[in-house]
PDB file of N, CA, C and O in Angstrom:
ATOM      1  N   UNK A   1       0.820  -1.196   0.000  1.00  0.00           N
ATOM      2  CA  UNK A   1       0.000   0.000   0.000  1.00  0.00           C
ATOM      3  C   UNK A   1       0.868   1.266   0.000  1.00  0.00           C
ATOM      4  O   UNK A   1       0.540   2.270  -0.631  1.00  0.00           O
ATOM      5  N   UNK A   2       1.887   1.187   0.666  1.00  0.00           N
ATOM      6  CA  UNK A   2       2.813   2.196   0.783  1.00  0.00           C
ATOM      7  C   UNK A   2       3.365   2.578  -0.672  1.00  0.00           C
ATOM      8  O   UNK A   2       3.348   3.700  -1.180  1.00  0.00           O
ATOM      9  N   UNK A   3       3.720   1.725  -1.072  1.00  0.00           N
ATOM     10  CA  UNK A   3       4.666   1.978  -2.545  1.00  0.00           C
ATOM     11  C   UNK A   3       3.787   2.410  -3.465  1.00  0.00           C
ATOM     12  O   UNK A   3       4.279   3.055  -4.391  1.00  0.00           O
ATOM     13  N   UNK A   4       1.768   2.110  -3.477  1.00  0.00           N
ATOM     14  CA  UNK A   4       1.145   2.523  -4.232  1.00  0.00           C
ATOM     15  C   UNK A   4       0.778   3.732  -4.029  1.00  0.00           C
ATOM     16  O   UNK A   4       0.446   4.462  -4.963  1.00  0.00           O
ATOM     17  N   UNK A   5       0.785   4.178  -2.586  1.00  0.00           N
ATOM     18  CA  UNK A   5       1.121   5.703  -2.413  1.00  0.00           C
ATOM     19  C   UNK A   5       2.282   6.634  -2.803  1.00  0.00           C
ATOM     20  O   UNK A   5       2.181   7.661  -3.474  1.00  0.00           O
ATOM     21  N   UNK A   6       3.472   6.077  -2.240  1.00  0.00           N
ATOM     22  CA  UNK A   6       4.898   6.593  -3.152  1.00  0.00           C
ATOM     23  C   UNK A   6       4.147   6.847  -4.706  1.00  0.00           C
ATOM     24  O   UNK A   6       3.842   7.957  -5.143  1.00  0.00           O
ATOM     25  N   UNK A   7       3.979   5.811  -5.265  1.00  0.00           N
ATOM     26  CA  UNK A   7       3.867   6.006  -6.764  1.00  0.00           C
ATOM     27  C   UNK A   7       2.865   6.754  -7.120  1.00  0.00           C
ATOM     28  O   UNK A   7       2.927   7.302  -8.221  1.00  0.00           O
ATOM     29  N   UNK A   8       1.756   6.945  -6.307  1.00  0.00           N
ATOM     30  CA  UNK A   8       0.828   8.145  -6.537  1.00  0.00           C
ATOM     31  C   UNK A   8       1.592   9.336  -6.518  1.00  0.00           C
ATOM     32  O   UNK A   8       1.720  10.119  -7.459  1.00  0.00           O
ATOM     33  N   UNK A   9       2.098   9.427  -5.376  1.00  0.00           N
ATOM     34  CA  UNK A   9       3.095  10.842  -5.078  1.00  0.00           C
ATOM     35  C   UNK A   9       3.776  11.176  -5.874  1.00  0.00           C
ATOM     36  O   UNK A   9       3.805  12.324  -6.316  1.00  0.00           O
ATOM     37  N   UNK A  10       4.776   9.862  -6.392  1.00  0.00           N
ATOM     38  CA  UNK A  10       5.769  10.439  -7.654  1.00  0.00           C
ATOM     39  C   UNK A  10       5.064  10.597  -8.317  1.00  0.00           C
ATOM     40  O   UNK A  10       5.304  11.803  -8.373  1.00  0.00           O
ATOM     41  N   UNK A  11       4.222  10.472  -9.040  1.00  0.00           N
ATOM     42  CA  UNK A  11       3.488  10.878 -10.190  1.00  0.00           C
ATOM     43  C   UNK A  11       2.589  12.080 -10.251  1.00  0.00           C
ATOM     44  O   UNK A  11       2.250  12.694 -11.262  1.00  0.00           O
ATOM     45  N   UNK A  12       2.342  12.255  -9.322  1.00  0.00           N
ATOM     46  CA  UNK A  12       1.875  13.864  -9.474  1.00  0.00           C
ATOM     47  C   UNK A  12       2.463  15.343  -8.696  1.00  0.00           C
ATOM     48  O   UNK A  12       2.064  16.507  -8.669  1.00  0.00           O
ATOM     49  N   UNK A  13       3.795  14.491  -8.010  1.00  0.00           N
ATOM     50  CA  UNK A  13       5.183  14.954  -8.433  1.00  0.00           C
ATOM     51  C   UNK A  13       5.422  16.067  -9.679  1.00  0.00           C
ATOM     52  O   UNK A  13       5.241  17.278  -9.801  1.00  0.00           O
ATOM     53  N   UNK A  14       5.860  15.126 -10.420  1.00  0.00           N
ATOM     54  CA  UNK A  14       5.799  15.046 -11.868  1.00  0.00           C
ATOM     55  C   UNK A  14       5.172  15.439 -12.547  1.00  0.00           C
ATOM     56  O   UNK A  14       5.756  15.707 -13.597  1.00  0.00           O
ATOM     57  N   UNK A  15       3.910  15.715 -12.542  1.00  0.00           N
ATOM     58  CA  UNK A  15       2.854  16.234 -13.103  1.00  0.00           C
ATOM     59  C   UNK A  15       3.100  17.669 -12.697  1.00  0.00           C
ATOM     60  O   UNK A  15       3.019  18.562 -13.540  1.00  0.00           O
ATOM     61  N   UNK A  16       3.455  17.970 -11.183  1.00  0.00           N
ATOM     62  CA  UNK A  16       3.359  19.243 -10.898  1.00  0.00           C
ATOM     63  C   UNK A  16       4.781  20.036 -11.169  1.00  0.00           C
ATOM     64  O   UNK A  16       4.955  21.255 -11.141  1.00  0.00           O
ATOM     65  N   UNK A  17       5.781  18.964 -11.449  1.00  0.00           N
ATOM     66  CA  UNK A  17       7.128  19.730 -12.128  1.00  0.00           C
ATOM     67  C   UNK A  17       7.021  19.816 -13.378  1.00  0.00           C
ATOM     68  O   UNK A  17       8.047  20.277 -13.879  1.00  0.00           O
ATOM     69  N   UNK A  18       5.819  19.448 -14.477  1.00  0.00           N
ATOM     70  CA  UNK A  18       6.068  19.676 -15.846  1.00  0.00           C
ATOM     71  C   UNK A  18       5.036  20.864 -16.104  1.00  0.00           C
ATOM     72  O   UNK A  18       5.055  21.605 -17.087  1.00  0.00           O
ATOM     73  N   UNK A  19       3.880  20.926 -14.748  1.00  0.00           N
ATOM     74  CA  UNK A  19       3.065  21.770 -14.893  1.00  0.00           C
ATOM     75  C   UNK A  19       3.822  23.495 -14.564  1.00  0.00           C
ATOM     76  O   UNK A  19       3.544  24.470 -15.262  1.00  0.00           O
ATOM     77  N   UNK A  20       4.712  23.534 -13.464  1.00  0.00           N
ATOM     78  CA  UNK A  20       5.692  24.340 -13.186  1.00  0.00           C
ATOM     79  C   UNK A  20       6.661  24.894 -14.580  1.00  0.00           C
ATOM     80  O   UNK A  20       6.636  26.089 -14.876  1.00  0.00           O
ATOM     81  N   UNK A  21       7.430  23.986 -15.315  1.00  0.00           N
ATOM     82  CA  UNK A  21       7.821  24.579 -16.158  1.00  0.00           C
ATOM     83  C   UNK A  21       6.912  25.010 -17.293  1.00  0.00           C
ATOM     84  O   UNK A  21       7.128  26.107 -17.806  1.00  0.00           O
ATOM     85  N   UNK A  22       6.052  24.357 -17.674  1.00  0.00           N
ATOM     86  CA  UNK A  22       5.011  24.818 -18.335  1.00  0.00           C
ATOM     87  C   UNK A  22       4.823  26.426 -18.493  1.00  0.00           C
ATOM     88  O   UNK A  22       5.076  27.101 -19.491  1.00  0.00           O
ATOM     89  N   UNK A  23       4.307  26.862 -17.232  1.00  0.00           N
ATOM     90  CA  UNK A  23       4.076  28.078 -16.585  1.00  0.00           C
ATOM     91  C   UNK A  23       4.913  29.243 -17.004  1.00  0.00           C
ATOM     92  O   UNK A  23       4.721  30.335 -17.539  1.00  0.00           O
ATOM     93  N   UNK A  24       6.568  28.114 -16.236  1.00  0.00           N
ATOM     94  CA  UNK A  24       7.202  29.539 -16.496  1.00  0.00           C
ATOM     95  C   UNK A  24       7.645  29.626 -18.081  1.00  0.00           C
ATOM     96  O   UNK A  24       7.801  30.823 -18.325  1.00  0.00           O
ATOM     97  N   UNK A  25       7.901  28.865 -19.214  1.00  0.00           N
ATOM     98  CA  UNK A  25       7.602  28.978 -20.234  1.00  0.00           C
ATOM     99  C   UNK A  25       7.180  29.986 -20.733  1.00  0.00           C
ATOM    100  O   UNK A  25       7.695  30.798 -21.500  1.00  0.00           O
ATOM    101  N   UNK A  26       5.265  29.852 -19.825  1.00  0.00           N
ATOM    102  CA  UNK A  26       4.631  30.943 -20.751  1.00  0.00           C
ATOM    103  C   UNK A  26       4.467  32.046 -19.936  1.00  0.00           C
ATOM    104  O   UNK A  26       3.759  32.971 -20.336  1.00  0.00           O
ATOM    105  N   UNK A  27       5.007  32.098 -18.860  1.00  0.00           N
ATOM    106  CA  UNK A  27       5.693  33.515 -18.063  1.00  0.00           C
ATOM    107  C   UNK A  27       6.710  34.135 -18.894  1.00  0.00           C
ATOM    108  O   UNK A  27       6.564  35.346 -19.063  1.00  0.00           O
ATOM    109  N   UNK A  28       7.764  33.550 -19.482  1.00  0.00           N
ATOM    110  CA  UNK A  28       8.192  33.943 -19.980  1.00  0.00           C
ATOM    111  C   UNK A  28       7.877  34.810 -21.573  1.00  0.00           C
ATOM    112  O   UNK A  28       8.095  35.980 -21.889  1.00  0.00           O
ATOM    113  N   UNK A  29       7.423  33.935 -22.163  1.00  0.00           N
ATOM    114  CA  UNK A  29       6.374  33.967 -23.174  1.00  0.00           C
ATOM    115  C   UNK A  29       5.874  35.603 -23.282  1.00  0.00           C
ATOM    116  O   UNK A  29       6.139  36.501 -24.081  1.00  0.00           O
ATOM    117  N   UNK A  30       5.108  35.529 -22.198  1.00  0.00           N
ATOM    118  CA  UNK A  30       4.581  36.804 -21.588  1.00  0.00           C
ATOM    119  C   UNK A  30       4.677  37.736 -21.511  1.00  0.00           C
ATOM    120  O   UNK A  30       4.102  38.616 -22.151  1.00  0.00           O
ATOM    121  N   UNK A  31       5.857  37.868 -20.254  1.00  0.00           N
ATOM    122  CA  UNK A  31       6.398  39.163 -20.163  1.00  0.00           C
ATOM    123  C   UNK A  31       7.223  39.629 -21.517  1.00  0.00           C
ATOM    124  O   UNK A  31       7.132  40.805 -21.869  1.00  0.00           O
ATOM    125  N   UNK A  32       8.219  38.480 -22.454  1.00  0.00           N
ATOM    126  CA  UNK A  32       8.623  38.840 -23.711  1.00  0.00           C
ATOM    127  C   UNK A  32       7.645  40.040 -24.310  1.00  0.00           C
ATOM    128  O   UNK A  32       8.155  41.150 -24.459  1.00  0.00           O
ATOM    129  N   UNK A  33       6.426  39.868 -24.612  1.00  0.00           N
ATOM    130  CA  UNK A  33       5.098  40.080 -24.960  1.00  0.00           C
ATOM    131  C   UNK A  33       4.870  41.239 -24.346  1.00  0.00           C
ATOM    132  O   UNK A  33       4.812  42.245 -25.052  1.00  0.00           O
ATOM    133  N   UNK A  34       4.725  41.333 -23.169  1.00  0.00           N
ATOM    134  CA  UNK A  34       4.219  42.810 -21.718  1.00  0.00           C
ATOM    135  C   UNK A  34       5.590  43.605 -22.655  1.00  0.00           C
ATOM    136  O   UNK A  34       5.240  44.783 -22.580  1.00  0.00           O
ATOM    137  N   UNK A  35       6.348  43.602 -23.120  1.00  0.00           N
ATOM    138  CA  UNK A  35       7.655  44.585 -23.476  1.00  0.00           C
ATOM    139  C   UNK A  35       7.359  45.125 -24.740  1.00  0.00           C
ATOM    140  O   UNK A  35       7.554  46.310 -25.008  1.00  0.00           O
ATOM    141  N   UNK A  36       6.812  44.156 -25.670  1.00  0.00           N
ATOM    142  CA  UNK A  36       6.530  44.329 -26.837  1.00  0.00           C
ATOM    143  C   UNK A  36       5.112  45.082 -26.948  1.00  0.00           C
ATOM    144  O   UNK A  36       4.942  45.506 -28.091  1.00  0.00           O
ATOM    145  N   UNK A  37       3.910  45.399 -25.959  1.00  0.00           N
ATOM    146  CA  UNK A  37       2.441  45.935 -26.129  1.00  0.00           C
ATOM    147  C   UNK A  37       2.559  47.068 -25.541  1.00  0.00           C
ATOM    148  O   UNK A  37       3.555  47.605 -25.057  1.00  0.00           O
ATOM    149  N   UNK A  38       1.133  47.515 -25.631  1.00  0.00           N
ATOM    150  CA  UNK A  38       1.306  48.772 -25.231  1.00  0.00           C
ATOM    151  C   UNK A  38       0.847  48.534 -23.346  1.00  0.00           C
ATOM    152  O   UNK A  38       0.852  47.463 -22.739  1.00  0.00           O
ATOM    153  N   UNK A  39       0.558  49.645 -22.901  1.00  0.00           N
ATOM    154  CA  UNK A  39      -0.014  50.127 -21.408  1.00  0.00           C
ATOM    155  C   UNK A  39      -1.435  49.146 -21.235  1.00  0.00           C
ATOM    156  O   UNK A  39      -1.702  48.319 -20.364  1.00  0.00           O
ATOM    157  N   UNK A  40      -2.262  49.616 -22.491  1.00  0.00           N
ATOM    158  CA  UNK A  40      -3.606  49.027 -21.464  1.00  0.00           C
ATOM    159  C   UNK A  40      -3.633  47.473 -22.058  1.00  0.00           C
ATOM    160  O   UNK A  40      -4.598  46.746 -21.822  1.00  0.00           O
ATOM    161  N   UNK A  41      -2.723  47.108 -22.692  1.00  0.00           N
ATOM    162  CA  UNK A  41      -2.531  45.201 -23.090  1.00  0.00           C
ATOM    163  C   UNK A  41      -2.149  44.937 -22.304  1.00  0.00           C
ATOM    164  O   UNK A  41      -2.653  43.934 -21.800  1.00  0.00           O
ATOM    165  N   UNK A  42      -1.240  45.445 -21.731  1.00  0.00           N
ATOM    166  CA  UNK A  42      -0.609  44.514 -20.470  1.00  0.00           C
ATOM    167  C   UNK A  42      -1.286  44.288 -19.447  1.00  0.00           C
ATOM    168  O   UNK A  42      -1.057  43.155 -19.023  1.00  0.00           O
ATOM    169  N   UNK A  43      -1.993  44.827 -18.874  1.00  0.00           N
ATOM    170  CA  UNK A  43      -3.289  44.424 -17.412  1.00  0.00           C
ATOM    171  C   UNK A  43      -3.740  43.775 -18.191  1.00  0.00           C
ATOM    172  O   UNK A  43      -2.690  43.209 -18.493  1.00  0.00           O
ATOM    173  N   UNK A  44      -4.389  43.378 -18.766  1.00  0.00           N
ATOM    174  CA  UNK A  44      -4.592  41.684 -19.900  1.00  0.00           C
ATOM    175  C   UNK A  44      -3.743  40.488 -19.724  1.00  0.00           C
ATOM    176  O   UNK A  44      -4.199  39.396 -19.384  1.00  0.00           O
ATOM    177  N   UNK A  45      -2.554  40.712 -19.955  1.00  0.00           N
ATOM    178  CA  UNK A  45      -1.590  39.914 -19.883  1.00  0.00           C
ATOM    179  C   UNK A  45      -1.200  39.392 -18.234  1.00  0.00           C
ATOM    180  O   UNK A  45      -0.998  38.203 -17.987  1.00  0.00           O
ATOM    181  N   UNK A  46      -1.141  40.348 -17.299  1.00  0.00           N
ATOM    182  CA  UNK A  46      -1.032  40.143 -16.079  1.00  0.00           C
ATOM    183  C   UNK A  46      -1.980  39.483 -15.474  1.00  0.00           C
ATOM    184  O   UNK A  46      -1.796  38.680 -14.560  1.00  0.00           O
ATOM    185  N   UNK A  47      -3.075  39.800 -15.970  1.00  0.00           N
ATOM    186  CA  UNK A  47      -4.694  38.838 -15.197  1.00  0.00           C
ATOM    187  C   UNK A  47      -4.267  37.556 -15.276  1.00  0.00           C
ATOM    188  O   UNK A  47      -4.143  36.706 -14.395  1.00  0.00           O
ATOM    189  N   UNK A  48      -3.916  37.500 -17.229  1.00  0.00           N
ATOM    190  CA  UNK A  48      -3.981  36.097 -17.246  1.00  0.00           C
ATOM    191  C   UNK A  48      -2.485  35.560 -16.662  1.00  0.00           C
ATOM    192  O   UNK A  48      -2.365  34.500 -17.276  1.00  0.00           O
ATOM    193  N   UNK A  49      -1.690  35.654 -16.106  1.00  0.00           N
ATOM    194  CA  UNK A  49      -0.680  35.422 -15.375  1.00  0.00           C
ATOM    195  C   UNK A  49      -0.847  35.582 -13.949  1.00  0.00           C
ATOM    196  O   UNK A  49       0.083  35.089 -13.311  1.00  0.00           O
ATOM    197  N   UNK A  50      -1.698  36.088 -13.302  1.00  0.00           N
ATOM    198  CA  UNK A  50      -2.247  35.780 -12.286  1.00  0.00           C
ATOM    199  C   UNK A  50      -3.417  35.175 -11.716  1.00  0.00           C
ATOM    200  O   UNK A  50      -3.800  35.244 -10.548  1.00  0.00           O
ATOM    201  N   UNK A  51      -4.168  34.301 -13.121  1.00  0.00           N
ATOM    202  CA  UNK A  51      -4.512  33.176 -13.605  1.00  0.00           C
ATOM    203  C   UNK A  51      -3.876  31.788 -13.243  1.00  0.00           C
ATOM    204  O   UNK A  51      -4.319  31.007 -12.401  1.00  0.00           O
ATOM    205  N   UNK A  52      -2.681  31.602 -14.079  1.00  0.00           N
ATOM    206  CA  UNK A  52      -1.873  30.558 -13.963  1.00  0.00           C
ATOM    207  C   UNK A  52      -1.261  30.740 -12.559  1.00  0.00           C
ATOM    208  O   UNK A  52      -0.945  29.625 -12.144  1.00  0.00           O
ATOM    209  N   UNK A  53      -1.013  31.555 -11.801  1.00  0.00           N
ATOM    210  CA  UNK A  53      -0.269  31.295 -10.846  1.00  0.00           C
ATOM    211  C   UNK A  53      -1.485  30.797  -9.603  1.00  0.00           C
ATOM    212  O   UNK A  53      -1.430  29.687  -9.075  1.00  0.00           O
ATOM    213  N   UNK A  54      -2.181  31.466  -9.385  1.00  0.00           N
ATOM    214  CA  UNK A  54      -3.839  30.760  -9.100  1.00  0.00           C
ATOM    215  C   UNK A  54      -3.864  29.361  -9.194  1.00  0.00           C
ATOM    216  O   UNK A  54      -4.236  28.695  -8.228  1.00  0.00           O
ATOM    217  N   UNK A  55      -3.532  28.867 -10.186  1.00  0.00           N
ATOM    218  CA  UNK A  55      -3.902  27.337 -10.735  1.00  0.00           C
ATOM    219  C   UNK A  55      -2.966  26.381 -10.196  1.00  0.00           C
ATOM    220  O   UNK A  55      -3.205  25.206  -9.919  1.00  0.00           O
ATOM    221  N   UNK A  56      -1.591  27.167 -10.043  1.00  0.00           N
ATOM    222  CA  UNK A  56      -0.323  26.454  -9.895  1.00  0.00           C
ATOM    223  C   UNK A  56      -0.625  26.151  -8.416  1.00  0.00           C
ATOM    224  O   UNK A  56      -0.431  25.077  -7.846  1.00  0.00           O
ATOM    225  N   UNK A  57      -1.226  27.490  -7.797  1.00  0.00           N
ATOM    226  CA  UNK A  57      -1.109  26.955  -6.634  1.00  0.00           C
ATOM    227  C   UNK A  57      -1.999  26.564  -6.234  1.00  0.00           C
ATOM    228  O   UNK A  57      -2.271  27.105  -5.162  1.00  0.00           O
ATOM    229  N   UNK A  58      -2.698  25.825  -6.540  1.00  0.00           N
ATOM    230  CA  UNK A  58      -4.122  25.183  -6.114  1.00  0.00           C
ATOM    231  C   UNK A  58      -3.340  23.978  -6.437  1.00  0.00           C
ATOM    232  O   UNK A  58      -3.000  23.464  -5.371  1.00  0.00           O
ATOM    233  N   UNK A  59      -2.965  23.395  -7.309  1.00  0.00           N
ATOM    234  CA  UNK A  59      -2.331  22.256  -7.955  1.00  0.00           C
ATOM    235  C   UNK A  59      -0.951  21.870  -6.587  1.00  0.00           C
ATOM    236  O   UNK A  59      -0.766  20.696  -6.268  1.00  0.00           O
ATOM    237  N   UNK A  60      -0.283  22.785  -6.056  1.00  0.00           N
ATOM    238  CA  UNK A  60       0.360  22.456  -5.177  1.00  0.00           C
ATOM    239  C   UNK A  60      -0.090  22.014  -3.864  1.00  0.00           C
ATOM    240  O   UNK A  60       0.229  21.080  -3.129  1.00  0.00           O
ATOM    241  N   UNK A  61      -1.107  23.170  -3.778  1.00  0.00           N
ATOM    242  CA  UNK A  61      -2.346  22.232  -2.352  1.00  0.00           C
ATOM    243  C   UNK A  61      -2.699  21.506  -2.101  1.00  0.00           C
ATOM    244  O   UNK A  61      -2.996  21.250  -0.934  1.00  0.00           O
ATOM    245  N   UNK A  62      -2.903  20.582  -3.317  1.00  0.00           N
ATOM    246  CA  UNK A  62      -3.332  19.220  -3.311  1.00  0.00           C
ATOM    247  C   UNK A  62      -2.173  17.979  -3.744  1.00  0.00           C
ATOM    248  O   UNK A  62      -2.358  16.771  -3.898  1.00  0.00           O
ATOM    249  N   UNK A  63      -1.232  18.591  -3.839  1.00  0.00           N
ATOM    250  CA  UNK A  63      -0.086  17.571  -3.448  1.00  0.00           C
ATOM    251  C   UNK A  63       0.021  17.744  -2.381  1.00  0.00           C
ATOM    252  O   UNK A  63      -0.088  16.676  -1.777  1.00  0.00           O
ATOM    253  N   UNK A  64       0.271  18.957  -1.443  1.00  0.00           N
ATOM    254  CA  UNK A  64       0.287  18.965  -0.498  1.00  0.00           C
ATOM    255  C   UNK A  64      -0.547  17.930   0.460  1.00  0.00           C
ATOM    256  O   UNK A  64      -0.175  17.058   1.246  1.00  0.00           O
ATOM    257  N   UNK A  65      -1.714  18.359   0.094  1.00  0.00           N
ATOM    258  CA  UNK A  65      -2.902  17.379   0.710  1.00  0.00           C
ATOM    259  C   UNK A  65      -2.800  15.863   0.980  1.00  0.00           C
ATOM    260  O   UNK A  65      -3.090  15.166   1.952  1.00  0.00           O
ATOM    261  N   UNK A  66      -2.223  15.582  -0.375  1.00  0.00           N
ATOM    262  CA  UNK A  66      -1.649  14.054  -0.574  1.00  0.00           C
ATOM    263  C   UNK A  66      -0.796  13.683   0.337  1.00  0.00           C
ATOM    264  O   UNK A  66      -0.582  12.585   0.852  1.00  0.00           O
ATOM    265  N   UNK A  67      -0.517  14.299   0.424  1.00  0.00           N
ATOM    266  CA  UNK A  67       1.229  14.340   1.186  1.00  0.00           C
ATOM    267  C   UNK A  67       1.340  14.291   3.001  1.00  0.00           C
ATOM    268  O   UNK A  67       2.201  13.910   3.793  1.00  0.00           O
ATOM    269  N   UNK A  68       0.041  14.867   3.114  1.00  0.00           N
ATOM    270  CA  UNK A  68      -0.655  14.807   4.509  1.00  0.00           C
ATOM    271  C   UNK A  68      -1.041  13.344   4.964  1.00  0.00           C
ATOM    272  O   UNK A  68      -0.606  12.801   5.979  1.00  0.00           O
ATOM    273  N   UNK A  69      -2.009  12.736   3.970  1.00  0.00           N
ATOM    274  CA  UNK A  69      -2.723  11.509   3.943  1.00  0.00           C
ATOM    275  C   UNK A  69      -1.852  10.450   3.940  1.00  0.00           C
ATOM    276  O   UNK A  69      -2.509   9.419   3.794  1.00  0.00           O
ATOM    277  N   UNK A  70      -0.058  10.101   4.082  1.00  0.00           N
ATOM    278  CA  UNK A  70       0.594   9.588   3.648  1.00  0.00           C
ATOM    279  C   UNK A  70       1.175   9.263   4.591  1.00  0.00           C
ATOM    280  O   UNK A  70       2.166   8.540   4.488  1.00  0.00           O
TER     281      UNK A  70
END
């Protein structure tokens, strides 16, 4: 039972380190972008980047959570 927990864990682990680079990717992505627009595009751009970071960390809570139960 243990190891099928480990392997739950690693795996969404994993999920949450590909979801992480993901992110900063398109953080990067982004701000490239926030340099290139004008003033009122960018509060556009920031929502939706404080969007993803929202998500990321909801996604970490519940590893967390996991991680409790263990």
């Amino acid at each position: 039972m243990e190891a099928h927990n480990f392997n739950i864990l690693e795996s969404k682990i994993k999920q949450a380190i590909d979801e992480i680079n993901k992110l900063k990717r398109e953080n990067v992505e982004l701000r490239s972008r926030m340099n290139e627009t004008s003033t009122s595009e960018n509060s556009v751009t920031m929502d939706f980047d404080s969007k993803n970071k929202s998500e990321l960390l909801q996604k970490v809570d519940e590893m967390l959570h996991v991680l409790d139960k263990i």
